[in-house]
C-alpha positions as CSV (number, residue, x, y, z in Angstrom):
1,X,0.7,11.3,-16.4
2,X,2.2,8.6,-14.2
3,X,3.3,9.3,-10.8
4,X,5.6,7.9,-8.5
5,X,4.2,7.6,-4.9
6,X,6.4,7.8,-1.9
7,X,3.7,6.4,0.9
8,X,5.5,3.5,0.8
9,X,9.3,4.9,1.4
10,X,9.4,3.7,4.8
11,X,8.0,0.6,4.7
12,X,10.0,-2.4,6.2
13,X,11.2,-4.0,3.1
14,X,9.6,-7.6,4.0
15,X,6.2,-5.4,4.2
16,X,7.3,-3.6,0.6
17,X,7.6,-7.2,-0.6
18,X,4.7,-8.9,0.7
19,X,2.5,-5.6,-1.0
20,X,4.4,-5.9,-4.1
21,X,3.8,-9.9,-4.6
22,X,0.5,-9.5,-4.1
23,X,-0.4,-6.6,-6.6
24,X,2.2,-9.4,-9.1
25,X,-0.1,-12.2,-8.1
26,X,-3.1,-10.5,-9.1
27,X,-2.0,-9.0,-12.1
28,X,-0.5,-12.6,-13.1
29,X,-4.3,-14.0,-12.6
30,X,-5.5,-11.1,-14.7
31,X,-7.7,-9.6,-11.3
32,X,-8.0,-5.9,-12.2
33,X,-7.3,-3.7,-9.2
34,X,-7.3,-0.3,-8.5
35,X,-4.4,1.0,-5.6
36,X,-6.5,3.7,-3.1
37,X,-5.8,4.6,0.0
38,X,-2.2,6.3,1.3
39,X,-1.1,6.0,-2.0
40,X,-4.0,7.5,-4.3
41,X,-4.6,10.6,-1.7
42,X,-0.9,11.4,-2.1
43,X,-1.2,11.0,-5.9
44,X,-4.2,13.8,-6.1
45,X,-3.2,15.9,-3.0
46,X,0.6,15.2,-2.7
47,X,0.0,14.2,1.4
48,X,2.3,11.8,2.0
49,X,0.8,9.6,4.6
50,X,2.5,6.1,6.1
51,X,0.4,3.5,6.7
52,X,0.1,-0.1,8.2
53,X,-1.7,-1.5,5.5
54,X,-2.7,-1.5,1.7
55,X,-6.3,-1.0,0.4
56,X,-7.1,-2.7,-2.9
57,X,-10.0,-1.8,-4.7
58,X,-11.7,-4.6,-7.2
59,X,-15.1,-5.6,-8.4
60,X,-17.3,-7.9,-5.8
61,X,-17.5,-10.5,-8.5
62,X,-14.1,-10.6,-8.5
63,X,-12.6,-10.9,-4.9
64,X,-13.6,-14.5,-4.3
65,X,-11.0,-15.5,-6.6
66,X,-8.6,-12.8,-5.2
67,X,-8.8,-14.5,-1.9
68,X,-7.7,-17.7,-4.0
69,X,-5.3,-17.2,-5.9
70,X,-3.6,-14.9,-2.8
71,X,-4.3,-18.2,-0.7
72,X,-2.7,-20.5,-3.3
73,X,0.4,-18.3,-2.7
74,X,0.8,-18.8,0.6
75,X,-1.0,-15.7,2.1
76,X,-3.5,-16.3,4.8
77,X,-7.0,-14.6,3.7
78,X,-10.4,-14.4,5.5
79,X,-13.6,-12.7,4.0
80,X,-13.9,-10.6,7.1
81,X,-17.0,-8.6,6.3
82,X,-18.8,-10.6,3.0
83,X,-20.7,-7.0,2.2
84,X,-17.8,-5.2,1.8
85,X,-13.7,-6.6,2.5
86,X,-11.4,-9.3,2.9
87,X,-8.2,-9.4,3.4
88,X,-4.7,-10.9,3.0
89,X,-2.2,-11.4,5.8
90,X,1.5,-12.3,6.0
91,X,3.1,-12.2,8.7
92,X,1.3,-9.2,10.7
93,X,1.1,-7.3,7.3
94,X,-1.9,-7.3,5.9
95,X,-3.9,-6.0,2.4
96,X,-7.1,-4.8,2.5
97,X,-9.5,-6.5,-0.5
98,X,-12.2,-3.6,-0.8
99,X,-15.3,-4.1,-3.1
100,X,-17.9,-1.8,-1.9
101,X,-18.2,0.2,2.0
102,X,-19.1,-0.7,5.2
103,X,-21.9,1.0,4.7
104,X,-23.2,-0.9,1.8
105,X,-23.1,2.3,-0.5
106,X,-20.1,2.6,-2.3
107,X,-19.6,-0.4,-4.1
108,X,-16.8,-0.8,-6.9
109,X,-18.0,-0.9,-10.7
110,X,-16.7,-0.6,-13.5
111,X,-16.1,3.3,-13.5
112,X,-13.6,3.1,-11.0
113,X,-11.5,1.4,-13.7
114,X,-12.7,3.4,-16.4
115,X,-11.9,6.8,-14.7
116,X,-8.5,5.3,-12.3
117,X,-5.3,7.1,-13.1
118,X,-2.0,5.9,-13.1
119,X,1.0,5.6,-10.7
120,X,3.7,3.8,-9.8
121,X,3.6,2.1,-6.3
122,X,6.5,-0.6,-5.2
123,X,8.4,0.0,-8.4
124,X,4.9,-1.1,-10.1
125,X,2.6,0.8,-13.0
126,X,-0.2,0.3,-11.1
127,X,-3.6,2.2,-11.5
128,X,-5.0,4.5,-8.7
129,X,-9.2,4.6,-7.7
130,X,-10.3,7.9,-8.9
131,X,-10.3,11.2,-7.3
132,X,-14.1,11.2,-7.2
133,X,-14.9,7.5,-6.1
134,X,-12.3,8.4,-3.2
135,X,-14.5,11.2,-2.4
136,X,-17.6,9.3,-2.6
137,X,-16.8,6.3,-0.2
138,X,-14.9,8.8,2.1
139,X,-17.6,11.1,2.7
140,X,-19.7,8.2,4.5
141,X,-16.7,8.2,7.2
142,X,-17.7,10.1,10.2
143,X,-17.5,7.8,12.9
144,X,-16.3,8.7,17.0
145,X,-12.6,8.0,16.4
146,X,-12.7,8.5,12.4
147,X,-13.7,10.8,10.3
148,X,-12.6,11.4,6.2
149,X,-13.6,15.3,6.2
150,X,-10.4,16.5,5.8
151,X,-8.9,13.9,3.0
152,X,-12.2,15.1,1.1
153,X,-11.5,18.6,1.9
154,X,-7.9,18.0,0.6
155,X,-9.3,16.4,-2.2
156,X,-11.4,19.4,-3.4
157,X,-8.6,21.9,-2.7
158,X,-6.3,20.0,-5.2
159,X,-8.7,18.3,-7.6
160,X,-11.3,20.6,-8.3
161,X,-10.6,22.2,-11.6
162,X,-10.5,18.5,-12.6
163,X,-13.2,17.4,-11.0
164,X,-16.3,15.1,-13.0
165,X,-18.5,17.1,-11.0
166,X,-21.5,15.6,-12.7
167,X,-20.4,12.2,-11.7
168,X,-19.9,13.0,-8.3
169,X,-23.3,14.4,-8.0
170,X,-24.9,10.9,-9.5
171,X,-22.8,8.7,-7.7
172,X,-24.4,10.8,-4.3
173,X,-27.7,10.0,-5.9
174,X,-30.5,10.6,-3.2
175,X,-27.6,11.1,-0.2
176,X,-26.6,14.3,-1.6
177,X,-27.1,16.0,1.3
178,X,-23.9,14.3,2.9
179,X,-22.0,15.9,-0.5
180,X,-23.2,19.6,0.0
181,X,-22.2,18.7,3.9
182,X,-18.8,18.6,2.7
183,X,-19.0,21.1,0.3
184,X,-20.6,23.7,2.6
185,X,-17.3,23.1,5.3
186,X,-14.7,23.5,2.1
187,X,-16.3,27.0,2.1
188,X,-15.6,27.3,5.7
189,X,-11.9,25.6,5.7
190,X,-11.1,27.5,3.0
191,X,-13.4,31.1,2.5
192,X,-10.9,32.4,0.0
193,X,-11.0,29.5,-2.5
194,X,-15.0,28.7,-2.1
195,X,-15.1,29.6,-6.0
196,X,-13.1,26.5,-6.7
197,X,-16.5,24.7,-6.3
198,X,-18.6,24.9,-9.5
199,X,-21.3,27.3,-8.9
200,X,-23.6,25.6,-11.0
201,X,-22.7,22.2,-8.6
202,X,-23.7,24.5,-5.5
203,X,-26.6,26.4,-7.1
204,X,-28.3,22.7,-7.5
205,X,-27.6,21.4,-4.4
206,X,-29.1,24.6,-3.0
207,X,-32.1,24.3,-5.3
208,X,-32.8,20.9,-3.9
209,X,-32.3,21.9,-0.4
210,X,-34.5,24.8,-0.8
211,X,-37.3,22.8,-2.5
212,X,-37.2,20.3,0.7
213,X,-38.4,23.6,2.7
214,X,-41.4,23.4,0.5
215,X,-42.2,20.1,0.3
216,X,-43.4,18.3,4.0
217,X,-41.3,15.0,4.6
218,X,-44.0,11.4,4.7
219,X,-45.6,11.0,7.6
220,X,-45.3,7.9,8.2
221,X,-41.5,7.6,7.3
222,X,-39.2,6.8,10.2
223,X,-36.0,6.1,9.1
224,X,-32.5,7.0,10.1
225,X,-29.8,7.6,8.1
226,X,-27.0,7.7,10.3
227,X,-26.1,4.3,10.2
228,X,-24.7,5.2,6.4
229,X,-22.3,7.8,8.3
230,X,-21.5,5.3,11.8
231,X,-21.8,1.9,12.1
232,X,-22.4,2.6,15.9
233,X,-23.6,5.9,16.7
234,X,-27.2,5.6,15.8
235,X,-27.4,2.2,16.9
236,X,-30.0,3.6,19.9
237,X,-31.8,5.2,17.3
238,X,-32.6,1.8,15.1
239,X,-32.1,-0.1,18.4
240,X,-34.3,1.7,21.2
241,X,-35.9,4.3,19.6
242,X,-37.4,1.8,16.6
243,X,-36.1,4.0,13.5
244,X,-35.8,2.1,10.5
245,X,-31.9,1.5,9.6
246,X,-31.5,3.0,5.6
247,X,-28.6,0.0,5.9
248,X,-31.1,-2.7,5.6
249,X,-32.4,-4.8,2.7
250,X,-34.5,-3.7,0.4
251,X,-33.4,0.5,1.1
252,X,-30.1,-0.4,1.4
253,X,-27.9,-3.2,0.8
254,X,-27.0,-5.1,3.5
255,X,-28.7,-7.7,4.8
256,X,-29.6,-8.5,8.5
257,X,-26.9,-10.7,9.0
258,X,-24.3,-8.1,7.6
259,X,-25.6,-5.3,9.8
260,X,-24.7,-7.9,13.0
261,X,-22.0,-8.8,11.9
262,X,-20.6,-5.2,11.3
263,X,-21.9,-4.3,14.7
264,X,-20.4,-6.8,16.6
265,X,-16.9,-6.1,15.2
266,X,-17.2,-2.4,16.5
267,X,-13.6,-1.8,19.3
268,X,-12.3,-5.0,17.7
């Protein structure tokens, strides 16, 4: 069932425009996107949120030519981060072009598109990312002066009976410790709608907690982790203290050049 969004109500209407265009000039160049952001949290939670940009969500193969075609129409673009965004800018509006995370672990395929849902945004039919890919790049979010905890929280609350709970679980893979994380706190937020987690969901996350207890860690593995949750937080730990970063080439997916360059953007 389509929905019409209101995130955009109070937009100045040269912003509203400049959104709108772009979305046409894509769709006109056949470039699938997906609308996330403002837009597909109120369209599963029904928060109504204003803000200063738009998040597009497309395949990586596929935002080279995005940044084109948005070019040819007179939009200035940049590949700001080439792991994860670029972005379009007229005037000081400005559309995100998001194909994976900054952390390297959420990158678009084609389930987003196969699972999106629709909406309409700017007078547009537009498809919206899907409630669990939204949870899935937004659990990773738990920087100093950010963190997505509550939009996933928000999520749960009003998408659970719905949920691909399966899916979710898989697209965690081996970080599903950073899923029961959130999944624990709904409990807490919430103690007298805990049920609306699956209990099966929280009886295997639990089993595979439990069987850590049993099971030493490798001794000679020194990694951290908590670059995937803050781009600057543990940046003593990989920097001073000589953990390996789980960002990097071959464990992760950004190169060395893509962690500098995402570091050195950190305040700007």
């Amino acid at each position: 069932m389509e929905s019409t969004l209101h995130a955009s109500d109070n937009l100045p209407p040269a912003t509203a425009a400049f959104y709108r265009h772009a979305m046409e000039t894509l769709r006109r160049a056949r470039i699938p996107f997906l609308v996330g952001g403002a837009y597909a949290l109120e369209r599963y939670t029904g928060i109504v949120r204003h803000t200063k940009d738009c998040d597009l969500f497309l395949r990586p193969e596929d935002c080279p030519r995005a940044l084109d075609v948005l070019g040819q129409a007179n939009y200035r673009t940049e590949l700001t981060f080439p792991h994860w965004l670029g972005k379009a800018f007229h005037g000081s509006d400005m559309i995100d072009l998001i194909y994976s995370s900054g952390n390297g672990v959420a990158t678009v395929d084609d389930e987003w598109f196969e699972h999106a849902v629709e909406g309409t945004v700017f007078g547009l039919s537009v498809k919206l990312v899907p409630a669990e890919e939204m949870i899935w790049s937004k659990a990773f979010v738990v920087e100093r002066e950010r963190y997505d905890g509550a939009d996933i929280v928000h999520l749960i609350r009003s998408c659970a009976q719905s949920l691909a709970w399966h899916r979710l679980l898989r697209r965690f893979g081996d970080n599903w410790r950073v899923l029961y994380s959130h999944l624990v706190l709904f409990g807490f937020i919430y103690p007298g709608e805990r049920s609306a987690i699956p209990k099966g969901v929280m009886e295997e996350l639990t089993q595979r907690m439990n069987g850590e207890l049993t099971t030493p860690p490798p001794a000679d593995e020194h990694l951290c982790q908590g670059t995937l949750l803050s781009r600057e937080q543990y940046l003593i730990d990989v920097q001073r203290w000589g953990y390996e970063d789980a960002r990097k080439e071959p464990r992760g997916n950004m190169s060395e050049a893509d962690i500098e360059h995402w570091t050195d953007a950190i305040g700007k």
